[in-house]
N, C-alpha and C positions, 0 to 999 in steps of 0.2 A: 629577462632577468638572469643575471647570472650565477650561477654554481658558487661563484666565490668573488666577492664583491671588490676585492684584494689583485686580483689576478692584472696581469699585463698582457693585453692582447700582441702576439709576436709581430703582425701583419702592422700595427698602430705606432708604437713605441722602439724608441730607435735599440738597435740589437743587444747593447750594452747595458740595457736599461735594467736591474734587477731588487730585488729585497735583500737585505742582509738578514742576520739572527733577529733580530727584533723587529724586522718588518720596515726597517726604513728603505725609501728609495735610494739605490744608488746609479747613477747616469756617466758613465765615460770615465767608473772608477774613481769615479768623485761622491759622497755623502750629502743630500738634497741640505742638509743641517746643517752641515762645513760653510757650502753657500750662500745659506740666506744669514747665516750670522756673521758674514764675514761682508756681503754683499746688501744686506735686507730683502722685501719685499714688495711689489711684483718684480717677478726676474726673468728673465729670458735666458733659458741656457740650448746651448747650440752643440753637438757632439760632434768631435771634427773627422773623428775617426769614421761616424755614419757620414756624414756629408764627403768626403772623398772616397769612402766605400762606392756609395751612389751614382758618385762622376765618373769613375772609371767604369761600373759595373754598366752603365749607359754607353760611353764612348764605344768599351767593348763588342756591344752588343748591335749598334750601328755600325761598327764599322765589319764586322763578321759579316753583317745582313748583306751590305753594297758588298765587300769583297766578293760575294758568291754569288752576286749577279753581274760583276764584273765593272764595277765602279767602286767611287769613295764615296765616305761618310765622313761630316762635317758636323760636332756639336759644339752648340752656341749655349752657355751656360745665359738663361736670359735673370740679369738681373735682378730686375724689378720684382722677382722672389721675396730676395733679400742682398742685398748689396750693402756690404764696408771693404777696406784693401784687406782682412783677414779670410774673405771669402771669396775673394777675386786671386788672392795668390795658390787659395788650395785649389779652386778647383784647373785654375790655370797649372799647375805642377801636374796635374793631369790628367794634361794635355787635351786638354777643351779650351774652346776661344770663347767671349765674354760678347752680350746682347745688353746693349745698353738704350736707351729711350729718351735722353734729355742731356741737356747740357752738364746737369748735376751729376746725374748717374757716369757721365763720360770722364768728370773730373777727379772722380773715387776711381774710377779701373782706372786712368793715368797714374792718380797716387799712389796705387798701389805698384808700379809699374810695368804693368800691362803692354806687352807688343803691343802696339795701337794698329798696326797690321790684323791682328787677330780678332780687330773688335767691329761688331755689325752695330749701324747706328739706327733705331728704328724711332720711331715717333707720327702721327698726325699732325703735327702742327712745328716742324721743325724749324726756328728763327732763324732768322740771317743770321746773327750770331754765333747762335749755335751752328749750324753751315760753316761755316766760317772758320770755328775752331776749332769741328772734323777733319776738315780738308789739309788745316795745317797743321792739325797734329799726324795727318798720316793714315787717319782710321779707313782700315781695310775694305770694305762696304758699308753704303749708304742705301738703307732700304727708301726707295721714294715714295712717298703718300699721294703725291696729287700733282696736276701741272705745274702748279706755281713752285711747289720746291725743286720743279725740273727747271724750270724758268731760273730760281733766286740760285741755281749750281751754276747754270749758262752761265750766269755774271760773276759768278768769284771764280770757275779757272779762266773764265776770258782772261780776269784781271791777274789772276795770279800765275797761268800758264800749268797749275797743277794739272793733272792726271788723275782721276777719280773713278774708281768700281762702284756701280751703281745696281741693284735690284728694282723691280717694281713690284708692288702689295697688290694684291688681286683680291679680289670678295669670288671666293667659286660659287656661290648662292647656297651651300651646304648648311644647314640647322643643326648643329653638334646639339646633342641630348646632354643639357647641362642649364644652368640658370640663365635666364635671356642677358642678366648683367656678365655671364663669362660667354658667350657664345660672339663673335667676333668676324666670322663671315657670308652671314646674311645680309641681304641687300641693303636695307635702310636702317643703317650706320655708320661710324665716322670713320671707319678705318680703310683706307684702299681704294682701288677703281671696279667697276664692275669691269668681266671680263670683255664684253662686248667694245670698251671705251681703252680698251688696252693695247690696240695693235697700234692707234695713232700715239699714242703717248710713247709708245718704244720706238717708233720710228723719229721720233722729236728728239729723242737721247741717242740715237746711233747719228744723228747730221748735227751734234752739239761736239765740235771738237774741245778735248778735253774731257770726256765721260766715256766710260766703258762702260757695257751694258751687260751685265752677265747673268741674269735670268732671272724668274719669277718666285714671289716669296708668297706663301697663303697658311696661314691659320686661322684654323677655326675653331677654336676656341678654346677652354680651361676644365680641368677636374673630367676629363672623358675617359672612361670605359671601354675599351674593346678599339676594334678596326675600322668599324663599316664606316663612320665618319670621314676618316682618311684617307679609305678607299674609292668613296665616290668622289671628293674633293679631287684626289689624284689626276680619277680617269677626266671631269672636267678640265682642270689644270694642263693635262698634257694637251686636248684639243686646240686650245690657245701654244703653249710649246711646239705644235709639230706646224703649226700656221706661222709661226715667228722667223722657223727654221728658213724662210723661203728668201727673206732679207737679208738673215746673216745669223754668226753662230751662236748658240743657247746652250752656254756649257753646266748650265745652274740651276739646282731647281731645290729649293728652302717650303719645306712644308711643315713648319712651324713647330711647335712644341702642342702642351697642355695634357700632357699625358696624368691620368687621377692617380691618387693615393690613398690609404686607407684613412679616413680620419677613426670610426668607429668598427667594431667587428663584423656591423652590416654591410661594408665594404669590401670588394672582392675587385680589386684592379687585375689588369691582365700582367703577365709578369712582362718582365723589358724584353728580354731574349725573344718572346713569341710575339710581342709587339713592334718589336722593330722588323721583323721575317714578314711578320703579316705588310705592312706597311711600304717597305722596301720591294716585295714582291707583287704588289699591286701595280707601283708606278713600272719594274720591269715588266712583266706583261701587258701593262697599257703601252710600252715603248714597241713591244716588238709584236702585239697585233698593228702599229703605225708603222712599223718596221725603219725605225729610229733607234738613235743610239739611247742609252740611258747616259742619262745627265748624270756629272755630280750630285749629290745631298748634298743635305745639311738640316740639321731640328733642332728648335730653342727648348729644351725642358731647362724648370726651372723650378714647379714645387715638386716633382719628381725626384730631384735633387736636394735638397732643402729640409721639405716638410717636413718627416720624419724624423727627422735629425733635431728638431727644435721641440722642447720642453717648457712651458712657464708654470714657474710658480710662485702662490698664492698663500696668505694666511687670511684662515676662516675666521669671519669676525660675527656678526649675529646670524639667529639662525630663528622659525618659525614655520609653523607645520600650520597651511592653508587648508582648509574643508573644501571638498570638493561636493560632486553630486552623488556622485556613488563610490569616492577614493579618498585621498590626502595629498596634498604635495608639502613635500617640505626645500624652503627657502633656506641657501648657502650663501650667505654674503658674501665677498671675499672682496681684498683690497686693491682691485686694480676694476678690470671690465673695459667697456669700448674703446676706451684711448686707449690702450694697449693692444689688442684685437676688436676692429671695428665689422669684422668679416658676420658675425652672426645675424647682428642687426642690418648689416647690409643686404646681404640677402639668405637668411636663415642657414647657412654655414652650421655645421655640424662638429661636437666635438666629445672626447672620452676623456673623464677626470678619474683620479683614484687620492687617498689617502695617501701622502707621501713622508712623511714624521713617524707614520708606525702601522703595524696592521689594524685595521680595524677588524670591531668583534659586536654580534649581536646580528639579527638577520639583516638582510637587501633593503635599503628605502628608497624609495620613488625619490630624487632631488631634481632641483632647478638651482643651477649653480648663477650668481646674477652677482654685475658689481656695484659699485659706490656710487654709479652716479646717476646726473638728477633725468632718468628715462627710463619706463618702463620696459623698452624694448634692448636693454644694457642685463643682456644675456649671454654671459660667459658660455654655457654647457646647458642645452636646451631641458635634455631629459636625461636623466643620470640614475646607477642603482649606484648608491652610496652602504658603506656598515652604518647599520642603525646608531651606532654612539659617536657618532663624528660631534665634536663639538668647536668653541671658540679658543683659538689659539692653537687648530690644527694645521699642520703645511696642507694645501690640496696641490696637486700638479694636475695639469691638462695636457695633452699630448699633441702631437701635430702641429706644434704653432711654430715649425721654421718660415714657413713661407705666408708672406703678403701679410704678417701681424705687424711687425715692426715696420713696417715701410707704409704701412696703414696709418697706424699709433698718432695722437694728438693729446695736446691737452685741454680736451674737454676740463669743464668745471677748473680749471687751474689745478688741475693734477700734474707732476714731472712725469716723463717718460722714464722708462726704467732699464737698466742697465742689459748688457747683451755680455753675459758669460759663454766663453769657450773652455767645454773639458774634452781632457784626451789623456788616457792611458795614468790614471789619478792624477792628476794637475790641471789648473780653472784657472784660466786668464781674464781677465776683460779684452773685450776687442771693440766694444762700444761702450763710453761713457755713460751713465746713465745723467739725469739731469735734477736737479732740486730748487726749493723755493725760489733761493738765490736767483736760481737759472732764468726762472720764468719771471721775476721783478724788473731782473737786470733791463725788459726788454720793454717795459712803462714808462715811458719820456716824461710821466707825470711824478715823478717817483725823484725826489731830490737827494740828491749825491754827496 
């Protein structure tokens, strides 16, 4: 329970985030009140000033790590966070390159216009098509998933005589301490080869002319805490690197992103600075007990980058205090829920709400913040200490929702998606439309014109 049910945890809430005289929230110098009556509600507001604070303060701190072991650092802003061309150009201004995953996502960093040099293409299940459209737009590396997309590469620069940089995805067998839905290099799942199955597959890409092969890409997976996961991946990872070396050169070594964030004040992430030293200094001493060179880097973060920076808010509509066995909980409707962030119900995702319209007054309540729609399991903020007088018609804000909410987002029950505000330094753009009735009719072929 908290001291003050009001307060902004510093570690949660992007920097900018504060109360004025009366208690409202203000976010990027902007009035939470300015925007929903200008914009309505649910809202997605995004702080650009934290979101490029973040990229740099990341780039930063990877590339300090490798310089002092006597290589570079390469970050891959990974998308699939949160991807529009408003977020592709800050964090590319910099000076970070772009991880995209689909054909979609590759068409947003084009339109926003994105070196396509600087962009990693990653996916399981990457189409001919999409192949296709990599290659001729120019995109910088193609992480490879499987034979067959080494196979369906053979065939388009045969045909086309391009030149193509190519990574291969590894599974190190490592269990990141995180939800088995974000953990991502364990054995029996879709992503990558195991390492045993990986010296033939790179020997298949260095006798495919027209593919350049330049090293091994592994993550393991999302919302991680500390070192030791990257550390052991590492020392795996280089025993396949120092065994590759014997064929030919291994300038590259991509050991992914998923570094955690705070969602709640029970969260204690490691900072970047001692994250990237711990990290970067594991793969150089696993290089030089092999007494090899150390490879280039390169790391995808992306809710690292993001998270924190992204606010949505809500207005509270009924409300009701359940009996429990020995306690109370009291229920917070609010007008949005799993289309907008499907993250809770998906795998119990955690999140910090406060009053955002004004301070609230009267002791701490136990809430369950839950939205409009037809599921029980449409839990905005699991467990919450709200001010006892929150009532309907209140703004609530939840914190941490830059990354994976909006790229989540559906319309369940025929709800619109809701709109994506950027502030920075008192000014609130739109940078994603949001969508209405209209929107989602338009797209019922049953619906006469």
């Amino acid at each position: 329970m908290p001291d003050d049910p009001n307060d902004l945890v510093r570690s949660v809430w992007p920097a900018s985030a504060r109360r004025d005289a009366d208690g409202e929230l203000i976010v990027g110098g902007v009035r939470v009140g300015d925007l929903v009556r200008a914009h309505g509600t649910p809202l997605q507001v995004i702080d650009e000033g934290e979101v490029r604070g973040r990229a740099s303060a990341i780039r930063a701190a990877f590339e300090a790590a490798a310089a002092a072991h006597g290589t570079s650092a390469r970050v891959y802003y990974a998308g699939k966070a949160l991807l529009n061309t408003s977020i592709v150009r800050w964090v590319m201004s910099e000076g970070l390159s772009v991880d995209v995953c689909t054909g979609g996502e590759l068409e947003v960093a084009l339109a926003a216009g994105a070196d396509a040099g600087l962009l990693g293409f990653h996916g399981n299940n990457k189409s001919v098509a999409e192949l296709e459209r990599a290659v001729d737009a120019g995109v910088g590396t193609i992480v490879v998933d499987s034979a067959i997309e080494i196979e369906r590469l053979a065939v388009i620069v045969g045909r086309t005589h391009a030149r193509q940089r190519v990574m291969l995805r590894v599974n190190s067998g490592v269990h990141a301490e995180t939800h088995d839905f974000l953990a991502t290099a364990h054995e029996d799942q879709k992503f990558g080869t195991p390492l045993d199955a990986a010296p033939a597959l790179v020997a298949r890409i260095r006798e495919i002319d027209g593919l350049e092969f330049t090293g091994l890409h592994c993550h393991i997976g999302s919302q991680i805490f500390g070192v030791a996961g990257f550390r052991e991946s590492a020392a795996r990872v280089l025993d396949l690197h120092e065994a590759l070396l014997e064929g030919g050169d291994v300038p590259q070594l991509n050991l992914g992103g998923g570094f955690g964030i705070a969602y709640t004040r029970a969260d204690t992430p490691e900072p970047i600075e001692r994250l990237a030293e711990g990290i970067v200094s594991a793969v150089a001493d696993g290089c030089r007990a092999r007494g090899i060179r150390v490879p280039a880097l390169s790391f995808e973060p992306g809710r690292s980058i993001v998270g924190n920076a992204g606010v949505t808010l809500y207005e509270v509509g009924t409300i009701k205090d359940v009996a429990l066995e020995n306690a109370s909980r009291r229920y917070v409707s609010v007008d949005g829920g799993m289309s907008d962030n499907a993250r809770p119900a998906l795998y119990g995702a955690q999140y910090s709400a406060r009053l955002a319209s004004r301070a609230g007054l009267g002791d701490p309540v136990l809430v369950r913040v839950v939205g409009k729609h037809c599921e029980s399991g449409d839990i905005v903020v699991d467990h919450e200490y709200l001010p006892g007088d929150v009532i309907e018609g209140d703004l609530l804000a939840v914190a941490a929702t830059g990354a994976y909410c909006a790229p989540l987002s559906s319309n369940y029950n025929h709800v619109p998606r809701p709109p994506i505000v950027a502030v920075d330094g008192g000014r609130a753009r739109i940078i994603v439309h949001g969508e209405n009735l209209d929107d989602l009719l338009r797209r019922d072929a049953g619906i006469e014109r």
